[in-house]
DOGUKE-147706 format. One record per residue (C-alpha): residue number from 1; residue in one letter; z, x, y. Coordinates in steps of 0.2 Angstrom, whole numbers. Layout:
+-----+------+-------+-------+-------+
:  nr : rest :    up :  east : north :
+-----+------+-------+-------+-------+
: NUM :    a :     Z :     X :     Y :
...
+-----+------+-------+-------+-------+
END
This chain:
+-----+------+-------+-------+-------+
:  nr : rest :    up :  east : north :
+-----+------+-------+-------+-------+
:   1 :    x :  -355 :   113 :   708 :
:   2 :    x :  -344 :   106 :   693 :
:   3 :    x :  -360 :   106 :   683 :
:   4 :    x :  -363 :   127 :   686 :
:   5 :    x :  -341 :   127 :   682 :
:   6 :    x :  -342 :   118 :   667 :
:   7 :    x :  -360 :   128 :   662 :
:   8 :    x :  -349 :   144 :   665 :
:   9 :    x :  -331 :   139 :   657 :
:  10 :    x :  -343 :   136 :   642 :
:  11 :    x :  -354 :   154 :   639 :
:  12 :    x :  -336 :   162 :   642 :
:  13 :    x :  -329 :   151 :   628 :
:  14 :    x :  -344 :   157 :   615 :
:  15 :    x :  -340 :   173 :   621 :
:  16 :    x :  -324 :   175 :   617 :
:  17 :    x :  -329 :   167 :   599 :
:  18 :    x :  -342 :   180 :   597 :
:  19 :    x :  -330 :   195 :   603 :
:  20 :    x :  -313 :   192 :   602 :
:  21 :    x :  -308 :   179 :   592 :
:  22 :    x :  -308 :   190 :   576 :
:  23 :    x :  -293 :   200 :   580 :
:  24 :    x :  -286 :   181 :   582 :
:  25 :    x :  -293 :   174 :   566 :
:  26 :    x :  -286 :   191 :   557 :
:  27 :    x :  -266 :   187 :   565 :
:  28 :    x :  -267 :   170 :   557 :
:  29 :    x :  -273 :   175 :   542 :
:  30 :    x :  -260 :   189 :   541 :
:  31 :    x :  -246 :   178 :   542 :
:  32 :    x :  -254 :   165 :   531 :
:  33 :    x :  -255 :   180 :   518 :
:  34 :    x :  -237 :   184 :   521 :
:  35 :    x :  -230 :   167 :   518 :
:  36 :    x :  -242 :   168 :   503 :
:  37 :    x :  -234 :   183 :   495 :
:  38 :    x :  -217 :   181 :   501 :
:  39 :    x :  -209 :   181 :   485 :
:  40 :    x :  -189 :   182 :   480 :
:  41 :    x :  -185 :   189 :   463 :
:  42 :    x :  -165 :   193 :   453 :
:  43 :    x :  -163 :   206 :   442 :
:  44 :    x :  -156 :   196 :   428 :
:  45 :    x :  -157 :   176 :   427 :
:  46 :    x :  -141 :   175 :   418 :
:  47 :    x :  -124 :   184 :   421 :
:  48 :    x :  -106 :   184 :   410 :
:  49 :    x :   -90 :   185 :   419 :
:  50 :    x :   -73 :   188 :   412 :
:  51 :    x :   -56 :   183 :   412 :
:  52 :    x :   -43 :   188 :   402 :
:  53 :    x :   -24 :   181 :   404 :
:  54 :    x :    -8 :   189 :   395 :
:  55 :    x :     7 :   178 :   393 :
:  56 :    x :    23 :   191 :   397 :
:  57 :    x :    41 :   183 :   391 :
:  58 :    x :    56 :   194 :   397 :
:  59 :    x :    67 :   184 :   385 :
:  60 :    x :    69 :   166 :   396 :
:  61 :    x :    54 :   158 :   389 :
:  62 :    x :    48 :   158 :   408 :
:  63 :    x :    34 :   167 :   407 :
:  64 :    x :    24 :   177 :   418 :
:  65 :    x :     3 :   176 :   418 :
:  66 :    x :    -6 :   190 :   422 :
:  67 :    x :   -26 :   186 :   425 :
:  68 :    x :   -41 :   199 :   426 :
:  69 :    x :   -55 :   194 :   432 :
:  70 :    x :   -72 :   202 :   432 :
:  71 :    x :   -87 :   192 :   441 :
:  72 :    x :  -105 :   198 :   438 :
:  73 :    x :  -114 :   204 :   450 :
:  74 :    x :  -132 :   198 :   453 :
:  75 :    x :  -145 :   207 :   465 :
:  76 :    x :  -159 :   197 :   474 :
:  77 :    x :  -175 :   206 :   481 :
:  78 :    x :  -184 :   196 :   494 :
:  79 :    x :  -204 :   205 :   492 :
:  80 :    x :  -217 :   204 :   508 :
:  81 :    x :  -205 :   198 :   520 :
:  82 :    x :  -214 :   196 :   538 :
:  83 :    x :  -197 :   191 :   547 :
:  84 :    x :  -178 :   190 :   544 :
:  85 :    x :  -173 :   184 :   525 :
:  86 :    x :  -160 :   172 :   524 :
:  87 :    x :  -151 :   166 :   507 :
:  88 :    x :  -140 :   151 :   503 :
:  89 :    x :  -134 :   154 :   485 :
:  90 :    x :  -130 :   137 :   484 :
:  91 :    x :  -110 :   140 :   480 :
:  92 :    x :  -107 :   138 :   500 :
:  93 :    x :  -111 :   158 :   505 :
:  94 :    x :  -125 :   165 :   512 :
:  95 :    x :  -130 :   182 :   516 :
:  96 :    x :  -146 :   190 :   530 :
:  97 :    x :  -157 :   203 :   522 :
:  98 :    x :  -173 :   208 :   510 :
:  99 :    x :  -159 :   216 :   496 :
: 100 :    x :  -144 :   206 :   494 :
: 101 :    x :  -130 :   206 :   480 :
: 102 :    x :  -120 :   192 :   476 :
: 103 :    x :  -104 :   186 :   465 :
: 104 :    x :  -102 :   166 :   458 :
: 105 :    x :   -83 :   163 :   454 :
: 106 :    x :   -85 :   147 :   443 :
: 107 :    x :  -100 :   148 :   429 :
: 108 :    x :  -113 :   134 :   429 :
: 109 :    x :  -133 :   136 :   436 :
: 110 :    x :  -138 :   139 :   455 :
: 111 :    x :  -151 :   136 :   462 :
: 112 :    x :  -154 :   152 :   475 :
: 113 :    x :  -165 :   148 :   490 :
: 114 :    x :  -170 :   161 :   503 :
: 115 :    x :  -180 :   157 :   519 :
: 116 :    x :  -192 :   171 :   528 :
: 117 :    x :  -194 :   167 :   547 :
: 118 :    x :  -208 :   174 :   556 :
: 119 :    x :  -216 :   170 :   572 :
: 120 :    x :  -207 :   154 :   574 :
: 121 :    x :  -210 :   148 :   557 :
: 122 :    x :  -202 :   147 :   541 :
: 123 :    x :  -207 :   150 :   520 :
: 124 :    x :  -194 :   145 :   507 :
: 125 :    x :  -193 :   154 :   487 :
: 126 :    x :  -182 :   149 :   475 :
: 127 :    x :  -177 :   154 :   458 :
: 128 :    x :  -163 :   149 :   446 :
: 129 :    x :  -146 :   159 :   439 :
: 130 :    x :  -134 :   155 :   426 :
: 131 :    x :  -118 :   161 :   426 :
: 132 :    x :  -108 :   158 :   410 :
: 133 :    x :   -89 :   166 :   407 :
: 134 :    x :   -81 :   176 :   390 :
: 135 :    x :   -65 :   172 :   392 :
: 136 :    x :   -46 :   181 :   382 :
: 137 :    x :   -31 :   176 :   382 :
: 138 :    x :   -15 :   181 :   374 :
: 139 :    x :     1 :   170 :   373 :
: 140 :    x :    20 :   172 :   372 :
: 141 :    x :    27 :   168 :   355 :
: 142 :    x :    26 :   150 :   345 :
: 143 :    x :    41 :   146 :   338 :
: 144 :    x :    45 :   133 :   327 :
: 145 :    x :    51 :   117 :   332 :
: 146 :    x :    67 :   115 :   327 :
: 147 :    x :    73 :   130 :   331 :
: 148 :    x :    86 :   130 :   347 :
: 149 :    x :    72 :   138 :   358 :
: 150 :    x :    57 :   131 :   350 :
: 151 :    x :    42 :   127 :   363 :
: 152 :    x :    23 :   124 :   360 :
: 153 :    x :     9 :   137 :   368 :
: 154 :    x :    -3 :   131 :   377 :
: 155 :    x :   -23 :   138 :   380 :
: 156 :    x :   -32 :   133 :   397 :
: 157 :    x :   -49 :   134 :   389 :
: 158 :    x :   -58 :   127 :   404 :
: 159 :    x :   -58 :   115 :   420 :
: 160 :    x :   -74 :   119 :   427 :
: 161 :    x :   -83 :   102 :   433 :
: 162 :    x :   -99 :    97 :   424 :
: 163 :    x :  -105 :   102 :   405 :
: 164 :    x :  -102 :   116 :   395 :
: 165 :    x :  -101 :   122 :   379 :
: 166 :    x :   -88 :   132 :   371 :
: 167 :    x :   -88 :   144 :   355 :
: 168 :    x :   -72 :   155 :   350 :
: 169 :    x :   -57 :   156 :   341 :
: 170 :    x :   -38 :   154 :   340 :
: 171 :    x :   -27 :   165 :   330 :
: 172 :    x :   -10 :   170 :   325 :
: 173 :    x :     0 :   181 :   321 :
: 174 :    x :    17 :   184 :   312 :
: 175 :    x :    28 :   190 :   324 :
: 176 :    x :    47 :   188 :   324 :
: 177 :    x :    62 :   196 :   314 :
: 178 :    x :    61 :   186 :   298 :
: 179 :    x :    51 :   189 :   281 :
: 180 :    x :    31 :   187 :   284 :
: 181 :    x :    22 :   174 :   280 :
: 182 :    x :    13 :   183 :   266 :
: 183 :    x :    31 :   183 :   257 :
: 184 :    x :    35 :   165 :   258 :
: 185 :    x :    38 :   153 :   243 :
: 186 :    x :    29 :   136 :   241 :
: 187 :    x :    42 :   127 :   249 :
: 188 :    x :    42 :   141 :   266 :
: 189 :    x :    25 :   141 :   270 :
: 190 :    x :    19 :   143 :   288 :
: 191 :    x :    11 :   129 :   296 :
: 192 :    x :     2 :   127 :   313 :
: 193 :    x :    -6 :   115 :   321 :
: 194 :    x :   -21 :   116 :   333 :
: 195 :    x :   -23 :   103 :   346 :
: 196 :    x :   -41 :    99 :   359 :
: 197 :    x :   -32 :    88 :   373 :
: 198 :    x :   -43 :    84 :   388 :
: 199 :    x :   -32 :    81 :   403 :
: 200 :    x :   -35 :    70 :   419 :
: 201 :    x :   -24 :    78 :   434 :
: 202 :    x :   -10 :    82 :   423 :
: 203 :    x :    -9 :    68 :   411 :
: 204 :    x :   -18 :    70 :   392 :
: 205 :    x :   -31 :    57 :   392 :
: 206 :    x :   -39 :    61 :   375 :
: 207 :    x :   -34 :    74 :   359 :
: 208 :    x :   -40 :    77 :   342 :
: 209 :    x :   -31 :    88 :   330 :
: 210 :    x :   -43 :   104 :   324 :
: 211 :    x :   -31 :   109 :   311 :
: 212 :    x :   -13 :   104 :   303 :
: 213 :    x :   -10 :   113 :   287 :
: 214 :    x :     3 :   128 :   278 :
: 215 :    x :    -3 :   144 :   274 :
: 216 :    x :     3 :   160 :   268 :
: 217 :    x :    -7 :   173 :   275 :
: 218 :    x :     1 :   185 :   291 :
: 219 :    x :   -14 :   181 :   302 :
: 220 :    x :   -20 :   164 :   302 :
: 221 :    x :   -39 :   161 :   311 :
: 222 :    x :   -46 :   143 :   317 :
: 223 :    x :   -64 :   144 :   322 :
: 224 :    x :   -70 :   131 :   336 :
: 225 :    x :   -86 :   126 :   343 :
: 226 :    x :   -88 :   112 :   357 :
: 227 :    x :  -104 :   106 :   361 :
: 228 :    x :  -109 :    96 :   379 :
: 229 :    x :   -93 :    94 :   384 :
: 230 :    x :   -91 :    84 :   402 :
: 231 :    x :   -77 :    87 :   413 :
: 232 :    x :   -77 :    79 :   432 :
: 233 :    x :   -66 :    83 :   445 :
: 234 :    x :   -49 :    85 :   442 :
: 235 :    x :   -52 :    87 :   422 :
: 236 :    x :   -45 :   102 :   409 :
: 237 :    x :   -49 :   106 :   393 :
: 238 :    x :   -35 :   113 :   383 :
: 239 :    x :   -26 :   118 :   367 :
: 240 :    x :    -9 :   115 :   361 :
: 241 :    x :    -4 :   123 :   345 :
: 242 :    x :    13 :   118 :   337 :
: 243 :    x :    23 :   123 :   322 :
: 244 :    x :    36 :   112 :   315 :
: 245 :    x :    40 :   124 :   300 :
: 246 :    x :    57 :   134 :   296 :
: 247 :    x :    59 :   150 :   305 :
: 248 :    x :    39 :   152 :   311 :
: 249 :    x :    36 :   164 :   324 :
: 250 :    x :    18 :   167 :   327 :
: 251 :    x :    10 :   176 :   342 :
: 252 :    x :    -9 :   167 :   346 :
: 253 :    x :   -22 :   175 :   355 :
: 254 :    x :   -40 :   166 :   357 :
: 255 :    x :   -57 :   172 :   364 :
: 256 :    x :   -72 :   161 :   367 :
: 257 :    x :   -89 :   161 :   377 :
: 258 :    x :   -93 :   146 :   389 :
: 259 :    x :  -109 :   142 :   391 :
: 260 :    x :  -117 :   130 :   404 :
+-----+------+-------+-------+-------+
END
């Protein structure tokens, strides 16, 4: 009796191979397939974001910052999907779906992941962004140090943990009610000074003077370019510009791009 059970548990076992186990064979290969061409793309790899900063004085040298900022958008396209998309952006948010846009406030690379699960299993893509940030920024009035409300300006270039590169400008401006700087004699010339200090929760830790001399010109430009520049937690990069020069009173402005 067990013999004729096993003999017929058998035939219906090779039956079942030679009929319906190709409709099975087919679902496994489908899915195989699918977590094969699963496949997650961006529509551009590398984004800009903006800030801009202007520096109001009402007259008590307290001034009042107003920011704009402008984060790029990025759109991400999951292709194939045989189940429920899933991204981590890798800046802490995650969002559900094949078509997903998303925003990075700080610039630096991400590494975007998204997970497909189907039928109690799981495929991961990934793909790389970069964010860098244009940054503009216009300051209240420089006035020279000895006068009685004499005070230096100061440009937060950046305080974004890890490396980066920046590339810009500083300039300034006559601005004030005495002669311009253009009409100066030798012994009146305008003079600034441009300072890179690197700051360590709130204390400068490290500076380097970019330029210290006269000039007799109504706008004065000083190009800067910083290469691999390392900042931990905590850290800020930033400019200080001075003038110690009879009656100077310049207005700066600087723009620069940060690249990671």
């Amino acid at each position: 009796m067990d013999k004729k059970i096993t003999a017929i548990v058998v035939v219906i076992f090779l039956l079942g191979i030679s009929t319906g186990t190709v409709l099975q064979k087919y679902d496994v290969m489908k899915f195989s397939e699918s977590s094969k061409n699963f496949s997650i793309s961006v529509d551009f790899a590398e984004g800009y974001n903006q800030y801009f900063m202007i520096e109001v004085d009402e007259g008590d040298n307290n001034e009042e910052k107003e920011v704009t900022e402008i984060y790029h958008e990025f759109f991400f396209t999951a292709k194939d999907s045989e189940g429920q998309v899933t991204w981590d952006f890798g800046d802490g948010f995650t969002s559900i779906g094949e078509v997903v846009s998303h925003s990075f406030t700080k610039p630096g690379n991400y590494r975007v992941s998204a997970t497909e699960f189907s039928e109690g299993k799981a495929s991961t893509k990934t793909l790389n962004v970069v964010v860098n940030l244009v940054s503009s920024v216009e300051v209240d009035n420089m006035e020279c140090e000895c006068a009685p409300t004499a005070k230096d300006s100061i440009i937060e270039l950046t305080n974004h943990a890890g490396k980066s590169s920046l590339e810009g400008f500083v300039k300034v401006e006559h601005d004030g009610s005495s002669e311009s700087c253009s009409l100066r004699n030798p012994l009146q010339e305008c003079h600034v000074r441009v300072i890179l200090q690197t700051l360590s929760e709130g204390s400068v830790i490290a500076e380097d003077v970019l330029f210290d001399d006269n000039f007799r010109t109504n706008e004065k430009v000083i190009d800067f370019n910083f290469e691999n520049i390392s900042l931990g937690d905590g850290e800020l990069l930033q400019l200080r510009l001075e003038t110690d020069q009879l009656r100077d009173w310049h207005k700066p402005t600087s723009e620069w791009y940060t690249t990671v």
